[in-house]
N, CA and C of each residue as an Amber inpcrd file, in Angstrom:
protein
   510
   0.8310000  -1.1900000   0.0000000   0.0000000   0.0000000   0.0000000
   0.8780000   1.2570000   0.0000000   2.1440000   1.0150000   0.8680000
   2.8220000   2.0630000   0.8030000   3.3800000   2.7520000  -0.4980000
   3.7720000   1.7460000  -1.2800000   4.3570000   1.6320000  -2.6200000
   3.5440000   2.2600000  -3.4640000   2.1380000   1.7410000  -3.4740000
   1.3960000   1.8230000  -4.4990000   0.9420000   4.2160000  -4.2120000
   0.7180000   4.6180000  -2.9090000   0.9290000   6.0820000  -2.4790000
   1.9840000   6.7250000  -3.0730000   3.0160000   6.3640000  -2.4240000
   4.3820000   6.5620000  -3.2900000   4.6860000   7.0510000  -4.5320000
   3.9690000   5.8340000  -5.3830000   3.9140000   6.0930000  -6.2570000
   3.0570000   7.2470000  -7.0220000   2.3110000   7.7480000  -6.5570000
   1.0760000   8.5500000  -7.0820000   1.8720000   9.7530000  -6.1660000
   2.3630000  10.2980000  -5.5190000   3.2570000  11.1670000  -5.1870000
   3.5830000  11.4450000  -5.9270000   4.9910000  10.2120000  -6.6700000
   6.2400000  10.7810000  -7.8460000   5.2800000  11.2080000  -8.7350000
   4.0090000  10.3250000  -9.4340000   3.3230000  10.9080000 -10.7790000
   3.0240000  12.2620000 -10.5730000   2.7640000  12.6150000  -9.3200000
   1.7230000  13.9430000  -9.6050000   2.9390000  14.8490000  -9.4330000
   4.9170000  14.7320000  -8.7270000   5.9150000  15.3110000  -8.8900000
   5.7410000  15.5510000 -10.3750000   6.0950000  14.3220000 -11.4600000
   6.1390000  14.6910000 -13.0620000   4.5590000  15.5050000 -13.5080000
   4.2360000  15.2300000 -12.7610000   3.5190000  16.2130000 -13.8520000
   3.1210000  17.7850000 -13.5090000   2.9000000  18.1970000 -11.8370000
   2.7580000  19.2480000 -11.4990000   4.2620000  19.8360000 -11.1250000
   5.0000000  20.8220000 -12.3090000   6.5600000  20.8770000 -11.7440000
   6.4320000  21.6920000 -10.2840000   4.5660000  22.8540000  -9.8360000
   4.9180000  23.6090000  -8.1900000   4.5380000  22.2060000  -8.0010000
   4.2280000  21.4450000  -7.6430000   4.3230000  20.4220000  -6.5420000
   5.3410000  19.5710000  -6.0950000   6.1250000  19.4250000  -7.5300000
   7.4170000  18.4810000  -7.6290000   8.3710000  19.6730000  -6.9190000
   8.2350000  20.9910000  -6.9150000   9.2630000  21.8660000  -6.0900000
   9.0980000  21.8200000  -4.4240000   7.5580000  21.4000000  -4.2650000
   7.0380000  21.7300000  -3.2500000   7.6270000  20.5410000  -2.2360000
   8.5170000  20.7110000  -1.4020000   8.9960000  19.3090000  -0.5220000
   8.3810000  19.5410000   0.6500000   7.8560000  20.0380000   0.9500000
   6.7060000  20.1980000   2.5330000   5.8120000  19.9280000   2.3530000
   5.0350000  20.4520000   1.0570000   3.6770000  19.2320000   0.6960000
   3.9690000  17.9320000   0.1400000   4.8400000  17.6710000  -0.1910000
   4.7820000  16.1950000  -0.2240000   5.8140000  15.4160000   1.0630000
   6.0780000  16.5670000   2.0640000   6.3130000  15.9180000   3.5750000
   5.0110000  15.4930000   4.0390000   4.3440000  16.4100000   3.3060000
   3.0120000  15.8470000   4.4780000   2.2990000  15.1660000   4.5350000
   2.3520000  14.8670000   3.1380000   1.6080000  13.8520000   2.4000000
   2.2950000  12.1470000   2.6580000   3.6550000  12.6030000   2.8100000
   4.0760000  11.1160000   3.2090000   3.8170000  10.5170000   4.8690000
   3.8310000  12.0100000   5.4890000   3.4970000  11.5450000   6.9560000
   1.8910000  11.1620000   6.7690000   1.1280000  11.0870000   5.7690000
  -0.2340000  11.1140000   6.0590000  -0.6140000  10.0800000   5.5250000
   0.6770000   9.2950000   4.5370000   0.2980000   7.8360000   4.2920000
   1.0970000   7.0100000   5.6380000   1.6410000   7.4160000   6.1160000
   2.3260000   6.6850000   7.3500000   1.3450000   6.2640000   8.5030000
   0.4270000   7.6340000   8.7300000  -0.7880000   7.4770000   9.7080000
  -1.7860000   6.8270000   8.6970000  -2.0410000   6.1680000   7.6920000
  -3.3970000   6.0130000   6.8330000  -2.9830000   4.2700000   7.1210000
  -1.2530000   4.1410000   6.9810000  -0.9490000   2.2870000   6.9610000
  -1.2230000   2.2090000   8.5140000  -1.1240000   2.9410000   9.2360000
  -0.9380000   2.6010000  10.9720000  -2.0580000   2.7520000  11.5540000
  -2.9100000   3.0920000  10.6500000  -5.0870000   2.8780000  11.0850000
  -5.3290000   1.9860000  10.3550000  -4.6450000   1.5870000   9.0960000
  -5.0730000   0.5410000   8.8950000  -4.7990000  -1.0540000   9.4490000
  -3.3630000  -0.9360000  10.1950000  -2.8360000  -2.2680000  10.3580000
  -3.5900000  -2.0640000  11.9940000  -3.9780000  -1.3490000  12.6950000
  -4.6170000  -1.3890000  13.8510000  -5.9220000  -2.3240000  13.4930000
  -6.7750000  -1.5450000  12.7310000  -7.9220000  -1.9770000  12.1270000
  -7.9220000  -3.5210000  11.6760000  -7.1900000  -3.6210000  11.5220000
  -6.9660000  -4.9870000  10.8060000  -6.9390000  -5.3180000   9.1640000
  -7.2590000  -3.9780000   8.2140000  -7.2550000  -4.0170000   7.0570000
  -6.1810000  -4.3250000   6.2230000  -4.8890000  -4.3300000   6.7240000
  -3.5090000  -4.3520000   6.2850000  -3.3490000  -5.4600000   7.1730000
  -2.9540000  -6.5230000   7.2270000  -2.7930000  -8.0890000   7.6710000
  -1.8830000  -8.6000000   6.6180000  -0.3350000  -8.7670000   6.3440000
   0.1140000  -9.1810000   5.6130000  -0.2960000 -10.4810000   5.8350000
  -0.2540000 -11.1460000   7.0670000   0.0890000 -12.5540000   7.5760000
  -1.3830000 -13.1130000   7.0920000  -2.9870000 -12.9170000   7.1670000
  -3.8080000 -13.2860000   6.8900000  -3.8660000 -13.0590000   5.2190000
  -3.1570000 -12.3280000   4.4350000  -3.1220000 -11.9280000   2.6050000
  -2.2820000 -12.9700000   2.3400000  -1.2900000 -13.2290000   2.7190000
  -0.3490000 -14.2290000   2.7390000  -1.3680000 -15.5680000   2.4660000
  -1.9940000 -15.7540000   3.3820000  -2.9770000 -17.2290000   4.0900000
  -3.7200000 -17.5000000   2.5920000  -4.3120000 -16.0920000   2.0520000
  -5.6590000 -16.1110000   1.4870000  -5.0910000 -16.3950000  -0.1180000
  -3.9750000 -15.6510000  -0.1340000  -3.0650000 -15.8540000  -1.8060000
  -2.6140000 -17.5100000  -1.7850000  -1.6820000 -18.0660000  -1.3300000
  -1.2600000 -19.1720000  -0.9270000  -2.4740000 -19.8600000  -1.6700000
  -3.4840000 -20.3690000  -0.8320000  -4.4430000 -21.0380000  -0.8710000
  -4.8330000 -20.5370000  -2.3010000  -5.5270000 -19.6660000  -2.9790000
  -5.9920000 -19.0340000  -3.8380000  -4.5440000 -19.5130000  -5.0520000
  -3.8270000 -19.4110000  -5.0510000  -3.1090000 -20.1210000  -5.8330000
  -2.5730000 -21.4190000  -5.8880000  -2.5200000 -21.8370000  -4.6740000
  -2.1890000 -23.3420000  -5.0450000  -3.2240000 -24.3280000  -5.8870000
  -4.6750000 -23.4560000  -5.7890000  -5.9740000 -24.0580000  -6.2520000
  -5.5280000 -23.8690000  -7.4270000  -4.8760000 -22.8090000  -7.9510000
  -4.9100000 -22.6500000  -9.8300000  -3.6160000 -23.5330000 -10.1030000
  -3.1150000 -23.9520000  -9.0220000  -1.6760000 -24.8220000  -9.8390000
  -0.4650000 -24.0620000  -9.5090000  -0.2090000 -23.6280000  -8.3870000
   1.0550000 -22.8130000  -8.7650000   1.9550000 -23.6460000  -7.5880000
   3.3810000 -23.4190000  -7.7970000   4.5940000 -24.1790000  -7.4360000
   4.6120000 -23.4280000  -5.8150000   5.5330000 -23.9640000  -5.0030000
   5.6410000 -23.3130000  -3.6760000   6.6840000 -22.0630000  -4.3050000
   7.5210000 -22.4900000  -5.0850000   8.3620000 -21.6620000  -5.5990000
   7.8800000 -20.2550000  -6.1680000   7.0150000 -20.5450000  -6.5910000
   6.3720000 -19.7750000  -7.9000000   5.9190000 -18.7350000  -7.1010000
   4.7960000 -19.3230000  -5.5620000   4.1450000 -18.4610000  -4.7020000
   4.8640000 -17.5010000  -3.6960000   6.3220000 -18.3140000  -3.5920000
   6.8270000 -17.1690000  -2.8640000   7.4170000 -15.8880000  -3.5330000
   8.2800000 -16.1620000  -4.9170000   7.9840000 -15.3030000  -5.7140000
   7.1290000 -14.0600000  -5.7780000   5.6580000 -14.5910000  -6.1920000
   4.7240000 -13.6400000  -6.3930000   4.7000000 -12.8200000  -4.8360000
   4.4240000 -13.0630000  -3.8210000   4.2100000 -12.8900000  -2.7400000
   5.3330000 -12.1070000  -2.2370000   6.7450000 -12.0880000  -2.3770000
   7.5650000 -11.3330000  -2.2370000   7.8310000  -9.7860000  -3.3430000
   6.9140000 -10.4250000  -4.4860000   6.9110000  -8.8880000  -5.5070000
   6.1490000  -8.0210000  -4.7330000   5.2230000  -8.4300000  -3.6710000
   4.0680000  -7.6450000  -3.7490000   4.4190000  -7.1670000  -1.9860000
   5.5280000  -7.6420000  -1.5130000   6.0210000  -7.1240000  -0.2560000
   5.8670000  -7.7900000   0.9130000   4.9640000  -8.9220000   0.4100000
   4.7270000  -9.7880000   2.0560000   6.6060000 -10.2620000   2.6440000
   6.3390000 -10.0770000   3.7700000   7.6980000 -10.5490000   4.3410000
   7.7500000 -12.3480000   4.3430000   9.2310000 -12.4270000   4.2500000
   9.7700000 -13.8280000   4.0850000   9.0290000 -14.8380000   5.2460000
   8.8290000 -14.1480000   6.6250000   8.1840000 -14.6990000   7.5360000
   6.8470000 -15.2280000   7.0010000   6.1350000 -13.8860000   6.9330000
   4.4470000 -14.3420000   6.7040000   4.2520000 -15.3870000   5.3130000
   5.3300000 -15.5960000   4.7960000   5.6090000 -16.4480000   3.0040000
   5.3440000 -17.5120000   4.0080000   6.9930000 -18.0680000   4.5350000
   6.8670000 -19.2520000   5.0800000   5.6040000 -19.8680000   5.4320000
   5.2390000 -19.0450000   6.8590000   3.9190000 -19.7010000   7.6790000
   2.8320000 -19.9530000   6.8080000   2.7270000 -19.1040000   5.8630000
   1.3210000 -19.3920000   4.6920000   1.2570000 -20.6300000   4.4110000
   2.8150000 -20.8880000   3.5700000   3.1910000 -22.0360000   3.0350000
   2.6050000 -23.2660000   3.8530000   3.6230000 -23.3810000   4.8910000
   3.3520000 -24.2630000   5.7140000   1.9030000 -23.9600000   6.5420000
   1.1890000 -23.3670000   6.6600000  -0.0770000 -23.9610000   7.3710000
  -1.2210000 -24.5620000   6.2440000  -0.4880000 -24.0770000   4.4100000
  -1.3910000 -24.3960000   3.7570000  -0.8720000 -26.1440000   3.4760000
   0.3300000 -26.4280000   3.7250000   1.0700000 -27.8840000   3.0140000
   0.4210000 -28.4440000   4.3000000   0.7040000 -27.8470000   5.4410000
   0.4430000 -29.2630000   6.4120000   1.9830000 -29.7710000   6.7460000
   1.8550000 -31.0480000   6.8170000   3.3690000 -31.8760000   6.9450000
   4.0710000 -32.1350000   5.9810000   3.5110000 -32.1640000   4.5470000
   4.1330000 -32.8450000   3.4020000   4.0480000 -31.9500000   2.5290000
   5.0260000 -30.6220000   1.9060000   4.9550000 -29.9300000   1.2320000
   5.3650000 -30.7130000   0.1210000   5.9880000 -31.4660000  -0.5730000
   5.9090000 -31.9710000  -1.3920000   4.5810000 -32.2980000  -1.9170000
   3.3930000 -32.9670000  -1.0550000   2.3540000 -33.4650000  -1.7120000
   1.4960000 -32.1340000  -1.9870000   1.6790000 -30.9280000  -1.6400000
   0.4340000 -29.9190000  -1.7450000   1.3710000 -29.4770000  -3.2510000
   3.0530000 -29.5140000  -3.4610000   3.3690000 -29.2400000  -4.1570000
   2.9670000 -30.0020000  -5.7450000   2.5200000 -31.6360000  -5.7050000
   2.2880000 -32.7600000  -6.4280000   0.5450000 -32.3050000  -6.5930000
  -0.0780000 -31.8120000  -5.7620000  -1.4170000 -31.3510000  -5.9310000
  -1.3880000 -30.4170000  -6.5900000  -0.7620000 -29.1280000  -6.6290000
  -0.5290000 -28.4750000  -7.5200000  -0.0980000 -28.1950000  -8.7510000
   0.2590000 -29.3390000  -9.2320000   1.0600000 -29.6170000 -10.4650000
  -0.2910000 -30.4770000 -11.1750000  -0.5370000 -30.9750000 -10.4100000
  -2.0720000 -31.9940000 -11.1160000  -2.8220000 -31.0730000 -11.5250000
  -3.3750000 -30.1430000 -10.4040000  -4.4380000 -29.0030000 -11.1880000
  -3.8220000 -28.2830000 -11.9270000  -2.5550000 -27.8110000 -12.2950000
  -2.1220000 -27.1840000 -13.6110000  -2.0540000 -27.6920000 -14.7110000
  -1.5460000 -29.2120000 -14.5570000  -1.6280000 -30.4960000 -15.8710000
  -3.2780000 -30.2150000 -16.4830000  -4.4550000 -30.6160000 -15.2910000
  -5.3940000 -30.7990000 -15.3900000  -6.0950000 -29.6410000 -16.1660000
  -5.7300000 -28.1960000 -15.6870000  -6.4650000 -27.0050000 -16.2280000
  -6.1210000 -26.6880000 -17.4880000  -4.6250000 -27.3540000 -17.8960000
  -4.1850000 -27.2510000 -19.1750000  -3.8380000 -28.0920000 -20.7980000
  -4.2780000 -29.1050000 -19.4970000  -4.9050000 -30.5050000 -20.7900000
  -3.3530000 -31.0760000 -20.7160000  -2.7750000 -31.6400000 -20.1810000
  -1.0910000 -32.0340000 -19.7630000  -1.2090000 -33.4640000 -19.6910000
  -0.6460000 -34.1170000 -20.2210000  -0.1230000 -35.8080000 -19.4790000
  -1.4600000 -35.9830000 -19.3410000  -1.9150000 -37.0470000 -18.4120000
  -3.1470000 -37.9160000 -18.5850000  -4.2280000 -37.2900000 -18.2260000
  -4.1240000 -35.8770000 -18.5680000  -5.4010000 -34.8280000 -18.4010000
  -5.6570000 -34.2500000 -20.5130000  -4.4240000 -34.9550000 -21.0320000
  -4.8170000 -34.4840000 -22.4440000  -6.1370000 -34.8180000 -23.0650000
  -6.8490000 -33.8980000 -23.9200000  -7.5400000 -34.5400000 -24.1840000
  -7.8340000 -35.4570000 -25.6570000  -8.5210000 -36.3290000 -25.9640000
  -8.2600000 -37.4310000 -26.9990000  -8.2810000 -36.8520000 -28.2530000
  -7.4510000 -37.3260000 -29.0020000  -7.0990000 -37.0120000 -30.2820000
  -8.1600000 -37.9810000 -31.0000000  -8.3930000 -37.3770000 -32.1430000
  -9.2060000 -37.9520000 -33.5480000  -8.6040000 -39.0100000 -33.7640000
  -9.8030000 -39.5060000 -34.1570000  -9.0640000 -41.3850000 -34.6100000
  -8.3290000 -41.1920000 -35.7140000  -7.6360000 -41.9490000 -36.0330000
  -6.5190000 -41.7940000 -37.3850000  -5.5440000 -40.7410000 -36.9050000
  -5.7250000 -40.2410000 -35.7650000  -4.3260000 -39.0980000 -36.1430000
  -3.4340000 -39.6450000 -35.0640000  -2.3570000 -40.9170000 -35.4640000
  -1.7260000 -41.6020000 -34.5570000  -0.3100000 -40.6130000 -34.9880000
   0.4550000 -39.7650000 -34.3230000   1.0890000 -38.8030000 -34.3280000
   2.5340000 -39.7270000 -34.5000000   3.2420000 -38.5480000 -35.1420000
   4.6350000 -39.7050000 -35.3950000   5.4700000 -39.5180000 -34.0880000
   6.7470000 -39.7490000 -34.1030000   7.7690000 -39.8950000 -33.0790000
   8.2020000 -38.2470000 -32.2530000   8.1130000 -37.9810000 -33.6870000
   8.9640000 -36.4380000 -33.6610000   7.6150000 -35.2320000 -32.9100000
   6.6400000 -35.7300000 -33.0420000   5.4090000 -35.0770000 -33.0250000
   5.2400000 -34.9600000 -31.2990000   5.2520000 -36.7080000 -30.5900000
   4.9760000 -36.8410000 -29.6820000   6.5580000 -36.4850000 -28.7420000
   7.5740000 -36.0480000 -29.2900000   8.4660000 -35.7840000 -28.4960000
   8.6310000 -34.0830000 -28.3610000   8.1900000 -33.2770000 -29.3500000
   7.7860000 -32.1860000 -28.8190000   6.6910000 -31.8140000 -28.0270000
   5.7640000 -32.3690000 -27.8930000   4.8530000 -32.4750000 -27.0540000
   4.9080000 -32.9970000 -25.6420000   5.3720000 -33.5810000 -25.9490000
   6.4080000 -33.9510000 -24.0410000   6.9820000 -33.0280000 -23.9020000
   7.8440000 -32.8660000 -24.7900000   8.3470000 -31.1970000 -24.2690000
   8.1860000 -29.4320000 -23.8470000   6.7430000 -29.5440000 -24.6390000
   6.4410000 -28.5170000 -24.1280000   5.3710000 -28.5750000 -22.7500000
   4.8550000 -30.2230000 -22.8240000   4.3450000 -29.7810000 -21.5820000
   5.4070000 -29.9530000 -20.0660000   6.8820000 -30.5820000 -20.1320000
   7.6530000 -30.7390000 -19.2230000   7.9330000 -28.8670000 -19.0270000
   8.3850000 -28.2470000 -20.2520000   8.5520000 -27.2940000 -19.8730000
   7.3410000 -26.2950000 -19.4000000   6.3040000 -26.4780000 -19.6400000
   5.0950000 -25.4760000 -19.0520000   5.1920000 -25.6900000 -17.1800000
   5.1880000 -26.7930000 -17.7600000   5.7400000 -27.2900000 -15.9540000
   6.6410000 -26.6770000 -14.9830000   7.4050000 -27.1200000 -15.8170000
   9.2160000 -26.0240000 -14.9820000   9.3240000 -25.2630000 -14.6870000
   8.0950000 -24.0810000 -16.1390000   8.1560000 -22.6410000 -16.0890000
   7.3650000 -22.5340000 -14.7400000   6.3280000 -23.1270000 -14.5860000
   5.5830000 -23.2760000 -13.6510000   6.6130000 -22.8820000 -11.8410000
   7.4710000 -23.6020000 -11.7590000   8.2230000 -23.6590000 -10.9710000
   8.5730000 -25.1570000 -10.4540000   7.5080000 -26.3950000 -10.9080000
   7.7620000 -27.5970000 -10.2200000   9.0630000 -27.9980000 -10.3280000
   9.6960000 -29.1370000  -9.7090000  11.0000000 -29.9380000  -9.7630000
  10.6290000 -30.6070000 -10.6030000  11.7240000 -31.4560000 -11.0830000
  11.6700000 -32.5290000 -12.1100000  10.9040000 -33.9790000 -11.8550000
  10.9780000 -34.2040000 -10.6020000  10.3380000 -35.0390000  -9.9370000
   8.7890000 -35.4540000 -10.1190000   8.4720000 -33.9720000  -9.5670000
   6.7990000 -34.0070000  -9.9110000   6.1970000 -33.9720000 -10.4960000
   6.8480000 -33.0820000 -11.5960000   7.0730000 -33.4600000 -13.0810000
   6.5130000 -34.5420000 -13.4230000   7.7760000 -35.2940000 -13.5570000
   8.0540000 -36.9820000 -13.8490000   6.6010000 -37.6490000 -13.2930000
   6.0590000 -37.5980000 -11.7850000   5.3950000 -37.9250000 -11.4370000
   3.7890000 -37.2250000 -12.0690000   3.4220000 -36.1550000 -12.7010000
   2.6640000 -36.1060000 -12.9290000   2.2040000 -35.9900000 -14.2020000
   3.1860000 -36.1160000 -15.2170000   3.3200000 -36.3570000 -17.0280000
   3.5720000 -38.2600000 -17.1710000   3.7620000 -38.3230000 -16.0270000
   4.0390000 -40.5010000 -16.4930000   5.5300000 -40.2760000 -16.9050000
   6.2980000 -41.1330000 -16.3130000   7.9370000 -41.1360000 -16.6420000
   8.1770000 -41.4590000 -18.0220000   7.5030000 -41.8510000 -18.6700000
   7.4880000 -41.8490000 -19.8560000   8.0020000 -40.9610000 -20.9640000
   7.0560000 -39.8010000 -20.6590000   7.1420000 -38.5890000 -21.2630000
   8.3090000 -38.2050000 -20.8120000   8.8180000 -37.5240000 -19.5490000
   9.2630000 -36.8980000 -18.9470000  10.7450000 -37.3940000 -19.0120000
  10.8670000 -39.0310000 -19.4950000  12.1180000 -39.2840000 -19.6240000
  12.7320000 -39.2580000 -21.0620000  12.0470000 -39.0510000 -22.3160000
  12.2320000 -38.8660000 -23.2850000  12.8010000 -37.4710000 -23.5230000
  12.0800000 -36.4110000 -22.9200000  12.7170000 -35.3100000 -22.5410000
  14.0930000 -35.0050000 -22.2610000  14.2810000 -35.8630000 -20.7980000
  15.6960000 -36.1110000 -20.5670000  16.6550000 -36.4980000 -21.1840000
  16.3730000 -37.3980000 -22.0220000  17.1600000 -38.3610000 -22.6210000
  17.5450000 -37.3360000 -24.1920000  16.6920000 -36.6230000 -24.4630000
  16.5810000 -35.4480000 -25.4160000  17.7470000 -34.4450000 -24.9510000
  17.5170000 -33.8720000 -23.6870000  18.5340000 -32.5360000 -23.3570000
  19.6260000 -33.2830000 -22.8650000  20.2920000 -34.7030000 -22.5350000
  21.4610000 -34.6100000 -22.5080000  22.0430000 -35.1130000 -23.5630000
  21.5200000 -35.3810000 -24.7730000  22.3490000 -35.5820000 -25.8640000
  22.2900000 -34.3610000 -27.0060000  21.3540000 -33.3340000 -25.7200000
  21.6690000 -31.9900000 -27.0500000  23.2220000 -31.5220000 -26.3460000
């Protein structure tokens, strides 16, 4: 919130040059977002630690990596603390498996590995066909943030090792 004030400060510096001269009105203006975050975090409206809780969750539902979420969550200023605890009160004991749940509903939302959906009869795809296609869904994956693992585990080793077997003989 602070950031986003801030910012509308500097704009209205570029564009009004008496205001951008003016450094006492925009003293005051910064002391007045200082008291606006400190009624709000009283209030309870500013809760990194409960935004944290609510994103987490809200994205792991669309598929996103633990990786991926702390990422986003650190662009937007939550502290490394309130990341963690999100994380972990949303994994439970086994962050790996909320991480393997998450990779399913991204396979799943995007038609991936045994969420593809069926091809037309007669169109039995050649070699070259079905090995780029492993590949782009290993990599949608990756981009994603998953490990190779879960990957593997959620494209069928199949796919996922053809891949491999692809990038170390490039």
């Amino acid at each position: 919130m602070r950031r986003v004030l801030d910012n509308k400060i500097r704009r209205a510096c570029l564009v009004d040059a008496a205001f951008a001269a003016d450094h006492a009105a925009q003293e005051v203006l910064r002391k007045a977002i200082e008291e606006i975050i400190a009624t709000h975090r009283r209030t309870g409206v500013l809760n990194d630690a409960a935004y944290a809780e609510m994103k987490v969750h809200s994205l792991r539902r669309s598929g996103k990596s633990a990786r991926l979420i702390t990422q986003k969550l650190a662009q937007k200023g939550v502290g490394a603390a309130h990341i963690e605890a999100a994380l972990v009160l949303e994994e439970g004991e086994e962050p790996r498996e909320a991480d393997l749940a998450a990779a399913q509903a991204l396979a799943k939302k995007r038609g991936l590995g045994p969420y593809r959906r069926a091809c037309a009869a007669g169109q039995a795809g050649d070699r070259e066909k079905e090995r780029k296609r492993a590949v782009r869904e290993v990599s949608t994956l990756a981009r994603a943030g998953f490990p190779f693992d879960i990957i593997r585990e959620v494209l069928g080793a199949e796919a996922a090792e053809s891949v491999e077997d692809e990038s170390l003989t490039a």
